[in-house]
N, C-alpha and C positions, 0 to 999 in steps of 0.2 A: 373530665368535665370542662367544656370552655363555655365561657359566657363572654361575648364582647361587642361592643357597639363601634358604629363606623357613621362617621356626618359627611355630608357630600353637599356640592351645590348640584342643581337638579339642573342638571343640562347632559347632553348627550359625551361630552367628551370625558365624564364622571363612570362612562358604564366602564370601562376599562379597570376601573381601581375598584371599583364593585367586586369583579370580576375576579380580580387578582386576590381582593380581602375572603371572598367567599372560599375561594380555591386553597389558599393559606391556612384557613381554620380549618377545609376539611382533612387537606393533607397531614398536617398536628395532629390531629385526634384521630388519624387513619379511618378515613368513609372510605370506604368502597367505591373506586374509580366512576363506575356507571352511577349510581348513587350522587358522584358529588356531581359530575356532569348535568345531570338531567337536573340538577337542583340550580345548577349555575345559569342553565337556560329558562327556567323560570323565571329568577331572580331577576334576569335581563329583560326578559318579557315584563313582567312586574314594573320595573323603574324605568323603562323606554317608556311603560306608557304614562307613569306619571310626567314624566318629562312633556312630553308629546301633545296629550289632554289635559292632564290636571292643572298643569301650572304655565300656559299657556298665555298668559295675561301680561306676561311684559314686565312683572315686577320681580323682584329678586324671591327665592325660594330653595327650601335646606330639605335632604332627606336625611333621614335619622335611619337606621340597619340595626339590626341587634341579632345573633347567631349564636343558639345554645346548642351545642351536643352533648349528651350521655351517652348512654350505654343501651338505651334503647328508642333513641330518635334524633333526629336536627330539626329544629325550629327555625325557621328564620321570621324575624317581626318588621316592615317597613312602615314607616310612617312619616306621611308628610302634611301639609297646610293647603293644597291645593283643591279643584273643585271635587266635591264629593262623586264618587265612583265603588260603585260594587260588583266586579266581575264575576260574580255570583249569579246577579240577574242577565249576565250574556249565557240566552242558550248554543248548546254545543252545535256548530256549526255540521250542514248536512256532506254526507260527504262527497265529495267532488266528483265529475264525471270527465272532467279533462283538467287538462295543464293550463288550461287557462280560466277556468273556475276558480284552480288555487292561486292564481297569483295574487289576484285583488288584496288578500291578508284577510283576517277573519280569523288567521289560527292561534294568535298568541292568549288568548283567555284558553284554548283548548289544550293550547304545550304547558300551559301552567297546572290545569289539573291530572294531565299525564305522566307527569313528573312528578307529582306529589300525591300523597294520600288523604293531606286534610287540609281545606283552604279556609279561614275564617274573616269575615270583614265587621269591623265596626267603623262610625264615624262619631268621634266623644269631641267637646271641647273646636271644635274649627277645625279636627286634624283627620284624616284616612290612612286608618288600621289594619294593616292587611298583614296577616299571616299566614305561612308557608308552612308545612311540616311532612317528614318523610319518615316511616320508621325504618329501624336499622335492624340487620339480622343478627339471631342471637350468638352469644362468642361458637356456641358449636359448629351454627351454618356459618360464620365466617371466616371459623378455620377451615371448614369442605370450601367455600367460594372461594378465597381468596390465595389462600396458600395450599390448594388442595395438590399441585405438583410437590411441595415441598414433603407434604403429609405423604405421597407413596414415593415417595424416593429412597430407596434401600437404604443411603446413608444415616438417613432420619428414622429410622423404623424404632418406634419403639418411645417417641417422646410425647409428651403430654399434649392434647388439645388446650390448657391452660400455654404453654409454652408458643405454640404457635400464635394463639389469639396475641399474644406481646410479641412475638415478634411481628405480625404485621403493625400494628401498632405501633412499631417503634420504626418504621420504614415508609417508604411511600413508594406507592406503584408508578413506575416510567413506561411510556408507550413509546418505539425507536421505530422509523422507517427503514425499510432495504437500506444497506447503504450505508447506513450511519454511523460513526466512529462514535463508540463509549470512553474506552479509554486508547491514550498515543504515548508511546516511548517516549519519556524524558517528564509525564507530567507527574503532578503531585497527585495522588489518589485517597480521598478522607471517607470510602463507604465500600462496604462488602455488598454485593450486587448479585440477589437471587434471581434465576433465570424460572420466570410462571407460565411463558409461552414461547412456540420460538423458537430459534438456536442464534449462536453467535457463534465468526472464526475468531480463530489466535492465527494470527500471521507472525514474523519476523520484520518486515518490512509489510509498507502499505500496498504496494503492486506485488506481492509475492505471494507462494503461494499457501496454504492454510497447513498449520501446524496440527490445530486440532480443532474441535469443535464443542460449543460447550450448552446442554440441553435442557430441557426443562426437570427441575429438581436439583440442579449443580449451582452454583456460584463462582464466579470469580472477582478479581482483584485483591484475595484473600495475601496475597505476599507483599504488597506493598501497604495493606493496613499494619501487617505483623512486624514486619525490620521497617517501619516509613521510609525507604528509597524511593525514588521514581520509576514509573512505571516501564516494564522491560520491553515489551508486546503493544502489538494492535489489535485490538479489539471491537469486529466492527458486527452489529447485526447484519442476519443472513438474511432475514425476510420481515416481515411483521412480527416484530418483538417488542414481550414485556418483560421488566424485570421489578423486583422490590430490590430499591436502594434504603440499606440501611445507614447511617451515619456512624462513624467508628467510636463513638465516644459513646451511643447507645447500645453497641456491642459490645465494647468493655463493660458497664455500667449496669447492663439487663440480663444481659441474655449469655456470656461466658461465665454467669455464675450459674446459670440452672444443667445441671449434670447431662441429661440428656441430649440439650441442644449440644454443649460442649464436645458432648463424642459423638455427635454426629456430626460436627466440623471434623473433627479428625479423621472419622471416620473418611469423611471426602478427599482429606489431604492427604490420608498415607494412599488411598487411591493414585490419586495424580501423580504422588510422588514417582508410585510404583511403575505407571504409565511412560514417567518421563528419565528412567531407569531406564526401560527394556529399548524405547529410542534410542538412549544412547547407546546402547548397546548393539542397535540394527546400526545407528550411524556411523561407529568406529568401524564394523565391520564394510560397509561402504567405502569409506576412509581410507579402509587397507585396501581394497580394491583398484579406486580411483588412482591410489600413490603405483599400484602396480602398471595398472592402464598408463600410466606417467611414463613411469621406467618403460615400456614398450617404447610409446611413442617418441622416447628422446633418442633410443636406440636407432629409428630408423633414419632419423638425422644423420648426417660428417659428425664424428667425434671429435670433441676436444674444442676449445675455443681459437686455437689457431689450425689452421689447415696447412698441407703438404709441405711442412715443416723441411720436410728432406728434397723440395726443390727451392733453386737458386735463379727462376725465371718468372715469380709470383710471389705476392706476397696479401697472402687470406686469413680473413680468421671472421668469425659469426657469432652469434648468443641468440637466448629466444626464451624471453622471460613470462611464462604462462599469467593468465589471470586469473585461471582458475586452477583448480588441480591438474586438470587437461586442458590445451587448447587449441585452437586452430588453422594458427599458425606453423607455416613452414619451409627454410632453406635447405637448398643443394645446393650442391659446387659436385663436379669430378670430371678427370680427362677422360673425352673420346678417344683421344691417340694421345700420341706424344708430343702435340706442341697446343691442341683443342679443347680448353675449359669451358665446357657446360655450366651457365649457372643461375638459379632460379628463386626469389621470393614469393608466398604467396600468402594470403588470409582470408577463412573462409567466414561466412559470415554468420554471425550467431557465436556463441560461446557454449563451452561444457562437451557433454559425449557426444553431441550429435554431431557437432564441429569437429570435435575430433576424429570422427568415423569419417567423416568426409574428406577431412584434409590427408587418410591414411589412403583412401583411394586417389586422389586428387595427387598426391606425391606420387606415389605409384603409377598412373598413366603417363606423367611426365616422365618420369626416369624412365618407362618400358619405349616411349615413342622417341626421345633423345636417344638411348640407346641403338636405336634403329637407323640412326642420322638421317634422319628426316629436319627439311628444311624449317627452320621455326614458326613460319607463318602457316607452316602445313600441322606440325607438331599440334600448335595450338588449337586451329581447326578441330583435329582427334579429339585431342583431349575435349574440347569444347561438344564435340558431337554425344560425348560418352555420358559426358557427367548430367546435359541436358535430358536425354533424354529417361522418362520414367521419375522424373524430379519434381514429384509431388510436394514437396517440402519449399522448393524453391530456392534450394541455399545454392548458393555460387561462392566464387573463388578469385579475389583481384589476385593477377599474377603478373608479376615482369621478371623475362628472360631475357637469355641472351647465351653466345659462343663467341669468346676471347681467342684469338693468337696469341699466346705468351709473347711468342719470339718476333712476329711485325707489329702487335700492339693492333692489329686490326678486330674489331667486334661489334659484332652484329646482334641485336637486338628486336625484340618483340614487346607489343604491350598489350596485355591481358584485363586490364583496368586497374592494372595497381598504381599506376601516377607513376611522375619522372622521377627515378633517382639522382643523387648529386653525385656532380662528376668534378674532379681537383683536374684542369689543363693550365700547364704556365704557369702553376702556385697559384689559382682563383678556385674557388668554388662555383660551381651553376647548375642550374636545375638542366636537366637532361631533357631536347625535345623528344616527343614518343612519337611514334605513328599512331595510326588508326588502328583503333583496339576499344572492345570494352570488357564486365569482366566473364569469364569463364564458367561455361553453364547455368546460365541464363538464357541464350535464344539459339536455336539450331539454326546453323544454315550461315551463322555469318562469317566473313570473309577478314583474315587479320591482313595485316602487312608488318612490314621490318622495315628497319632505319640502321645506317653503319655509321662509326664514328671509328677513330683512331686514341690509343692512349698512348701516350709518350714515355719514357721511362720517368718517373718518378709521380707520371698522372694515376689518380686513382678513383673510382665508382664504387660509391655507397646506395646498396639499395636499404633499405625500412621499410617494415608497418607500420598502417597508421596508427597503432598503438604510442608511434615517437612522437609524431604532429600534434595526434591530441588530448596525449595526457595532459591533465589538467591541474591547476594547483586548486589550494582551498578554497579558492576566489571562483573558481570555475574559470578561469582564462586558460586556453591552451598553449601547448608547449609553441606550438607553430613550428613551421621552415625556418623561417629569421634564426629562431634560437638555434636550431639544430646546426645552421651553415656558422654561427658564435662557436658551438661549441666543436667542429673540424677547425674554424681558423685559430684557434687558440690554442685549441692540439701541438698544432705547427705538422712542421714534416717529418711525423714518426709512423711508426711500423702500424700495420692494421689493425692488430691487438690494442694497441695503445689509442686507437682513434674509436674502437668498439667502446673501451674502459671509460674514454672522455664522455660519448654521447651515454651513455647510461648513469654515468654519475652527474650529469648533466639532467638530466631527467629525473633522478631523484632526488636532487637537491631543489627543482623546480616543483616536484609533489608535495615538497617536504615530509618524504617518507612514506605518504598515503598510498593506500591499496589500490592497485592500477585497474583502470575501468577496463583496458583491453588490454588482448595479449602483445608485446614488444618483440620484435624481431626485428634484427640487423645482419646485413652483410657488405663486409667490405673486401675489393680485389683491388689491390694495386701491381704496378709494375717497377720493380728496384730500378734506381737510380744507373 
């Protein structure tokens, strides 16, 4: 039962807190959404017009509100001092024949009795007496209207119509647009949230993609009412949804002591539980999959972190740190002959299986068109003609090659669009000029070129993914060039190995530690001293 009155000065900037007190008492005493709605626009219609007519005169003037509900109605009573009016005597206006009949107004004595069932007016005393009244459906039809998903929802089968009637009662109905985040990772969650219309996703992330779905007759946010941590998931409505938010302090207090309801939470939760069992169990099994797809994909790489260890005219070595289980990165090195090192970075774009599907073919055409000694500007071409065409997907591949002399130090080079590598001549670091190039299976037909440089004996050519440039710390700044060419000069003049170890632990000291947004690959060729 609430009984409570509300004083206002009678002006228009008061309808708002009208609004707000009406909507307050009916949500407490649980009205039925439609019900408190249509009573709120009376109400407005009601006190706009006292504002408007009655009290029109310039002098100051109060309205008085008084709102009873029980158990089988809501009253509302207004009364003010202004000039006498009985919306009574307005008849109900005819009805319209166009959009512009209705504009005029005319219809707010008519939304007052469409919304209510009983309007009464007096004027006693100097003052105008209007009240409002709705009746309320009985607890049976409000547990059919109101929580009637909850009522056939296999978890609930079996609880009382008394049970439901207190649990709406002790909640209040949310209406959520498309779109709408309920709850986000990290917050505090103080209400159990039954799903009446609707669905909602469980995401992991807010752009990612849906974990599960949750329906009309389910509830969520039940694990972070139960252990109070913050909330793990996102949870956003799928479409027009409604839900009853219960408050947790009225679900410890009301409703986990009546037996029925109680095992029908459980019942839902060994549910879920069960659901999020057999996941994990599809997910390890993926797990093992992905770790095998792994092991393939490293295999078709140069083994080892240093390369041709047993020559004495080179001096190589690479790494290629995935960001996902797979990914789409990937170097070669190996000799054409006896004095001709082929060697090649690339990265395709996108991450996960698909990248990696591609970068398996994408390796593969390279090594089968190198192997053929075919000129590099023609090489690329191929490759560029193959992976283009049929390339519904649109993923491509920045690549930069090239073919070393061991023994003149003469190498010739292509660019694919993977950017200049850094190159050590005369103990300096510098970005390597590329030629014309973009990257690789993206447009048919176009035409690369090459560029030659020389290395000196103790000069040496670092190619990277942009996995190095732009990891990022927790700040979001990236690693950059600057850093990468700090962290060769500080190296100093050692072995390849030792300049891959600097830049990588140079990089994770710059993440500090964090999980890298893109895959990292590195390859370094020098020439001994």
């Amino acid at each position: 039962m609430i009984d409570r009155t509300l004083k206002v000065e009678a002006s228009l900037a008061s309808l708002r807190t009208v609004g707000r007190w009406v909507a307050d008492a009916a949500r407490d005493e649980g009205v039925p959404y439609e019900i408190a709605f249509g009573l709120d626009l009376a109400v407005h219609e009601a006190v706009e017009n006292v504002v408007s007519h009655g009290c029109g005169d310039g002098a100051a003037h109060r309205i008085q509100l008084t709102i009873r509900i029980d158990d089988q109605r809501v009253e509302i009573v207004i009364e003010d001092d202004g000039l006498a009016f009985d919306p009574l005597s307005v008849p109900s206006p005819a009805a319209p024949q166009s959009l512009e009949e209705l504009i005029p107004g005319g219809q707010g004595v008519h939304l007052m009795r469409h919304f209510t069932d009983e309007i009464q007016y007096r004027h006693e005393n100097g003052r105008n007496v209007l009240t409002l009244a709705r009746g309320l459906p009985s607890a049976k039809q409000e547990c059919a209207n109101a929580v009637d998903p909850l009522a056939a929802s296999p978890y609930f089968e079996g609880v009382s119509p008394e049970v439901f009637r207190r649990l709406r009662r002790a909640g209040r109905v949310v209406r959520m647009e498309p779109g709408e985040v309920v709850l986000r990772p990290g917050e505090r969650n103080h209400a159990l949230h039954f799903v009446l219309a609707g669905s909602l996703e469980v995401r992991v992330e807010e752009r990612s993609g849906v974990v599960s779905r949750i329906g009309p007759g389910e509830c969520f946010g039940e694990m972070s009412v139960v252990d109070g941590r913050p909330v793990s998931a996102w949870v956003v409505a799928d479409g027009p949804c409604e839900t009853l938010c219960v408050p947790e302090e009225k679900l410890w207090s009301e409703l986990l002591s009546q037996p029925g309801f109680a095992r029908g939470l459980l019942r839902l939760l060994s549910g879920r539980l069960r659901q999020i069992l057999e996941r994990q169990a599809a997910f390890e099994l993926v797990r093992k999959e992905l770790r095998l797809a792994r092991e393939i994909q490293s295999s078709m790489l140069p083994l080892g972190d240093a390369l041709f260890g047993d020559r004495s005219d080179v001096d190589c070595a690479a790494a290629m740190d995935p960001a996902a289980e797979v990914g789409g990165d990937f170097y070669d090195a190996f000799f054409l002959d006896e004095r001709r090192l082929f060697f090649a970075v690339g990265d395709v774009s996108g991450k996960g299986i698909g990248a990696a599907l591609f970068m398996a073919r994408a390796l593969t055409l390279v090594r089968s068109e190198a192997l053929r000694r075919r000129p590099l500007h023609e090489l690329l071409g191929r490759v560029n003609e193959a992976l283009a065409a049929g390339n519904d997907q649109a993923t491509f591949v920045a690549l930069t090659c090239g073919i070393l002399d061991v023994r003149s130090g003469s190498c010739r080079y292509a660019n694919g669009g993977g950017g200049g590598p850094l190159v050590r001549c005369g103990g300096r670091w510098s970005r390597l000029p590329m030629p014309r190039g973009i990257v690789v299976g993206a447009i048919q037909g176009f035409c690369f070129q090459t560029s030659r440089m020389t290395l000196g004996p103790g000069d040496a050519i670092v190619l990277f993914s942009d996995g190095v440039t732009e990891a990022s710390n927790p700040t979001g700044e990236l690693f950059g060039l600057a850093r990468l060419t700090s962290a060769l000069e500080n190296a100093g003049d050692v072995a390849a190995l030792k300049r891959v170890a600097a830049i990588r632990a140079a990089v994770r000291a710059f993440t500090d530690g964090g999980r890298p947004a893109d895959d990292l690959t590195l390859l370094v060729i020098g020439r001994p001293s």
